[in-house]
C-alpha positions in Angstrom: -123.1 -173.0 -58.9 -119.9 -174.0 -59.2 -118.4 -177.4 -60.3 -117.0 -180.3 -57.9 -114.3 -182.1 -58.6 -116.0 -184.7 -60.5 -117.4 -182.2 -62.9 -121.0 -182.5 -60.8 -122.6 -178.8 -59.8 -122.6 -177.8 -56.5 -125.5 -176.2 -54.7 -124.7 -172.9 -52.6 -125.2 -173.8 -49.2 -126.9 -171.2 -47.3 -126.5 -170.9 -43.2 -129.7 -169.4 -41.0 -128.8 -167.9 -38.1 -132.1 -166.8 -36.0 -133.6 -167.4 -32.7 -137.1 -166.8 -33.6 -138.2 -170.4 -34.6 -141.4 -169.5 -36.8 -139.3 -167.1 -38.5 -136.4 -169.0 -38.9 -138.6 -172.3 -40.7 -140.2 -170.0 -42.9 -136.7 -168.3 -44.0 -135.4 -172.0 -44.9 -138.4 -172.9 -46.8 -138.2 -169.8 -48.9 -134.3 -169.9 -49.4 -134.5 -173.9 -50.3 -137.7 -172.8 -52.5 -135.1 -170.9 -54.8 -133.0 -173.4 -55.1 -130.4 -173.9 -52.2 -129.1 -175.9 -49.4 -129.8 -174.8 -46.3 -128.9 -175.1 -42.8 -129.7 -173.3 -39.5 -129.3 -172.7 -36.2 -131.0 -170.8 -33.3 -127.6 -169.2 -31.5 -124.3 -168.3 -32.7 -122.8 -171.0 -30.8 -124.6 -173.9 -32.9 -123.8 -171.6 -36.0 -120.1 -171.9 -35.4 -120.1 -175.2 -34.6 -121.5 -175.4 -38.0 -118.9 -173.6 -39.7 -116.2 -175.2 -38.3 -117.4 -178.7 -39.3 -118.7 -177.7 -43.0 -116.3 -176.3 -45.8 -119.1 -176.0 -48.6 -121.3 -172.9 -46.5 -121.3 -170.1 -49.3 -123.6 -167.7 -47.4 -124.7 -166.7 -43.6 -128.0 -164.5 -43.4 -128.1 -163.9 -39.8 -130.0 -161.9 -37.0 -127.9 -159.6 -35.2 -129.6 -159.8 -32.2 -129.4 -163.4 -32.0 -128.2 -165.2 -29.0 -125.0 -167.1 -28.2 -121.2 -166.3 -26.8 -121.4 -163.9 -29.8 -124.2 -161.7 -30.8 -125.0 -161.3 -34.6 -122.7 -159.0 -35.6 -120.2 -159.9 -34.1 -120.7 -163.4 -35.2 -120.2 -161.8 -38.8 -117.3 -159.9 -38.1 -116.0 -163.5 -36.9 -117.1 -164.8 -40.3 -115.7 -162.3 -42.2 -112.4 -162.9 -40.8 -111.9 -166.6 -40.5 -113.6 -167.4 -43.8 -113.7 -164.6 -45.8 -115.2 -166.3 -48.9 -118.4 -166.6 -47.2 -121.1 -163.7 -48.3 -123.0 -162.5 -45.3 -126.6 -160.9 -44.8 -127.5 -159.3 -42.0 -130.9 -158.6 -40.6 -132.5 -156.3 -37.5 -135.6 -154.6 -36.1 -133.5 -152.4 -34.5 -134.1 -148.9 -35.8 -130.7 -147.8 -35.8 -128.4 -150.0 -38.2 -124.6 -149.8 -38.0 -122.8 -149.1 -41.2 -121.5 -152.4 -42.7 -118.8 -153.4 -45.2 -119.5 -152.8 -48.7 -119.7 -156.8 -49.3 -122.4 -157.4 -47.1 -125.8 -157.2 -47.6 -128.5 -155.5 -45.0 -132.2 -156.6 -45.2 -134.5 -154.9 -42.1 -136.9 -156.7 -40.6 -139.5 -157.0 -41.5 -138.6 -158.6 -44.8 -140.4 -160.4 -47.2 -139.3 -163.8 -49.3 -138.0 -162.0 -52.4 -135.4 -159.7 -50.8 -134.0 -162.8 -49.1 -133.4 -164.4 -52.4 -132.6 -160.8 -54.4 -130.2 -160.2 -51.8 -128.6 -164.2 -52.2 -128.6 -163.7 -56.1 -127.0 -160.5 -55.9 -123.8 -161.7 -53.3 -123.4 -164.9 -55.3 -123.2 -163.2 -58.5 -121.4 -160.4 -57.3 -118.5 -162.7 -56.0 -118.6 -164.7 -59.4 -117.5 -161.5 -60.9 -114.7 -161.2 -59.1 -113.7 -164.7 -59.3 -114.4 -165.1 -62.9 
């Protein structure tokens, strides 16, 4: 976590991106069980929204087949351009996986609660490195 400006720690704040609503409850309870913020959203239209209106999402673990004006993917790509400090996960079903920059993370469906949180863990800590 890293300080505020008043000395106070700051949560990461973690952004869901998935249109499966059972699936997308249980990934916030399990994310806020370790210790985050969380937020979510069922398209990739609410999930800019989001973006654009909060500077203190640190993470995106989305769906790439979730719907919206962008798909998944391409959502991330978006993300990784316009706010580049932002770690991304991505997650399919699909069988065949594109190849994906070396700073994001890939979890297949079907995943279980600890590689969500590994995965968080490993991207925050990885990005303190560079930081620090």
């Amino acid at each position: 976590m890293a300080p505020s400006e008043d000395g106070i720690l700051e949560k990461n704040v973690v952004l869901i991106v998935e249109h499966e609503s059972i699936i997308r409850m249980e990934t916030v309870q399990v994310i806020k069980d370790a210790g985050y913020v969380v937020l979510d959203a069922s398209n990739t239209n609410d999930a800019m929204t989001i973006l654009e209106d909060r500077r203190d999402i640190r993470a995106v673990f989305t769906e790439i087949r979730v719907p919206g004006r962008l798909n998944g993917m391409d959502l991330a790509r978006a993300i990784a351009e316009r706010w580049p400090l932002v770690r991304l996960i991505v997650t399919s079903s699909a069988s065949k996986v594109q190849n994906f920059p070396a700073d994001w993370r890939y979890i297949p469906k079907v995943y279980d609660a600890a590689q969500i949180v590994v995965a968080l863990r490993a991207l925050f800590a990885s990005r303190l490195a560079v930081v620090n």
